[in-house]
C-alpha positions as CSV (number, residue, x, y, z in Angstrom):
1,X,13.8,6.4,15.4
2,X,13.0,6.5,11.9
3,X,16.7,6.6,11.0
4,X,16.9,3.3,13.2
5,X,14.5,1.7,11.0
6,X,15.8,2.7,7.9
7,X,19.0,1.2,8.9
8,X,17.1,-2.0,9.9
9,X,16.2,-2.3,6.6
10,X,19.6,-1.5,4.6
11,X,22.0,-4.7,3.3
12,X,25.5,-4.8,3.1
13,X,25.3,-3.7,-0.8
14,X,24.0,-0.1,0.6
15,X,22.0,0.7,-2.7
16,X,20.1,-2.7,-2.5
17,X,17.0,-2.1,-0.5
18,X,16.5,-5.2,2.1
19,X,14.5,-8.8,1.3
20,X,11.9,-8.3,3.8
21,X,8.4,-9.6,4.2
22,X,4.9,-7.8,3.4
23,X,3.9,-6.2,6.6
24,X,0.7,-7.9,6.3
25,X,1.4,-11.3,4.4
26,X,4.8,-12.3,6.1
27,X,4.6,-15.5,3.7
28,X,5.4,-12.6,0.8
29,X,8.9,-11.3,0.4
30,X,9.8,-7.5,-1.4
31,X,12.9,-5.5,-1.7
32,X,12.6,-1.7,-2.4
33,X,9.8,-0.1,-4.3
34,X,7.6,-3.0,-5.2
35,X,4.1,-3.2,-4.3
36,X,2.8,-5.9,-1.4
37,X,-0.1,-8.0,-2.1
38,X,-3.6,-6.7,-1.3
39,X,-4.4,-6.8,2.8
40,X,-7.6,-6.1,4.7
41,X,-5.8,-3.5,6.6
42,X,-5.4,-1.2,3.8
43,X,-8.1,-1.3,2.2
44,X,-8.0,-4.7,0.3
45,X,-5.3,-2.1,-1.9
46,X,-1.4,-3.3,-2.8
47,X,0.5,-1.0,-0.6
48,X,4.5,-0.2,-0.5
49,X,7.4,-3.0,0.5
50,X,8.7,-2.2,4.0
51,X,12.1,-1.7,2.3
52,X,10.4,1.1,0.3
53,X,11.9,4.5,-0.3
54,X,9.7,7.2,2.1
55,X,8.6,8.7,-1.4
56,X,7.7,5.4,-3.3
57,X,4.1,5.9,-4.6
58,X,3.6,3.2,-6.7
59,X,1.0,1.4,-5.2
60,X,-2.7,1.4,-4.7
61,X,-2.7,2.8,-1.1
62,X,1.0,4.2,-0.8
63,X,0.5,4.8,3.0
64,X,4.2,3.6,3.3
65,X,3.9,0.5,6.6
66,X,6.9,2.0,8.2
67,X,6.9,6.0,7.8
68,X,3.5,6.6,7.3
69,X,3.6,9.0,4.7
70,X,0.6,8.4,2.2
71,X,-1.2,10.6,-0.9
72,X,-3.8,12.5,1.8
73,X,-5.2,12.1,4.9
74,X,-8.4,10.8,3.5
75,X,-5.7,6.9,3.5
76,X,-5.5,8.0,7.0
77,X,-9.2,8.4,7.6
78,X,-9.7,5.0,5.7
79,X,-7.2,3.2,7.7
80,X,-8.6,4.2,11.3
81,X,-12.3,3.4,9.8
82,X,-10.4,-0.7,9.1
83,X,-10.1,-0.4,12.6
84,X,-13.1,0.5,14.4
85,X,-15.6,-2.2,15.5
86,X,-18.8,-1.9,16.1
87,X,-18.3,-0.3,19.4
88,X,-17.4,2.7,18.5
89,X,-15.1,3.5,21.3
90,X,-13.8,-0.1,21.5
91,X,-10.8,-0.4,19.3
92,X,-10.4,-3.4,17.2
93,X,-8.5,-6.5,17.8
94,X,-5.9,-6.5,15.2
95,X,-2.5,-9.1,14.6
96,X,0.3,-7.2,15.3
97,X,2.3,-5.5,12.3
98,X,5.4,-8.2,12.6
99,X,4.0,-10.8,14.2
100,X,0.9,-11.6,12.9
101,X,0.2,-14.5,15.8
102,X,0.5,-11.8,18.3
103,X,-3.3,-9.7,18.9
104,X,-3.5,-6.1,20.4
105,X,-6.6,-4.1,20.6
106,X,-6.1,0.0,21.0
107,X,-3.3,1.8,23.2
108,X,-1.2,-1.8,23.9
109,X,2.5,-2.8,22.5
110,X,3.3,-5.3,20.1
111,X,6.4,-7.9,21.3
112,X,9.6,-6.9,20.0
113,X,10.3,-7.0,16.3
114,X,13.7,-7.2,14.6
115,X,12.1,-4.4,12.2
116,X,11.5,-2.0,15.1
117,X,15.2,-2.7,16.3
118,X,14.4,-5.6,18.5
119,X,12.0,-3.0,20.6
120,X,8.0,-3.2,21.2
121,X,5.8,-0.6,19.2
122,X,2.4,0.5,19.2
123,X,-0.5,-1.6,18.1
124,X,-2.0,-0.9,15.0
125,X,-5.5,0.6,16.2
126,X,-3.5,2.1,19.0
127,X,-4.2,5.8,19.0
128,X,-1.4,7.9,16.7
129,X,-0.2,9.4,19.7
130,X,-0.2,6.4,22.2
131,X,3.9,6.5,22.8
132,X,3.5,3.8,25.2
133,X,6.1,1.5,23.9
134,X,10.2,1.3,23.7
135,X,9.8,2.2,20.1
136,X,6.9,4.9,19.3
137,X,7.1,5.3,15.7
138,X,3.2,4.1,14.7
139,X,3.3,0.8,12.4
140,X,0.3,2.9,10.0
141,X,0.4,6.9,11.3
142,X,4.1,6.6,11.4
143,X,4.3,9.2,13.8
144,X,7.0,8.6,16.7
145,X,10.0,10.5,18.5
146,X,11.9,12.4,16.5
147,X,9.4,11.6,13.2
């Protein structure tokens, strides 16, 4: 899967990462290792492109939106505290990571997304191991088949 997605995001010039939108601010475009705008779902931190080398760690959170790999778990920890509610065992009602008109709350799967290879994946305050959907791979743990 994750090999799927990084071909998602390749061009025709193979070295030139793709001109794809901010996983949280489709309105903002990146290519590569450049930092997205500050979101609510990280933290109110600049976090990696989608486009991003697995290893880019420029950003304020680096928890990459695609493969998950971050600095330490205490991103992860921060991330999953974004999306509790007050109930604790109710997870929150979040926009989907590609289609930000789209709401899912816990273990649900998001409509199909040309970045996920035109499958449905897991809802962001889905559980990291909820592999409920066509596509698995987590839009923040990153964790899926194969991963």
């Amino acid at each position: 899967w994750i090999h799927r997605l990084v071909e998602l995001h390749k061009t025709s010039a193979e070295d030139e990462p793709a001109h794809v939108p901010c996983t949280y601010d489709s309105s903002t475009t990146c290519s590569g290792n450049q930092c997205c705008p500050r979101a609510s779902e990280t933290g109110d931190l600049t976090y990696p492109c989608p486009s991003a080398a697995a290893d880019f760690a420029g950003c304020e959170n680096n928890t990459h939106p695609i493969y998950g790999i971050g600095p330490g778990a205490e991103w992860i920890h921060r991330l999953v505290e974004l999306h509790k509610t007050s109930a604790e065992d109710e997870p929150a009602h979040v926009p989907c990571t590609y289609d930000s008109s789209t709401t899912c709350s816990g273990n649900q799967c998001c409509p199909r997304a040309s970045e996920t290879g035109d499958l449905t994946y897991p809802c962001p305050s889905a559980a990291a191991d909820f592999a409920g959907c066509e596509n698995n791979t987590h839009p923040i743990y990153g964790i899926g088949p194969g991963a």
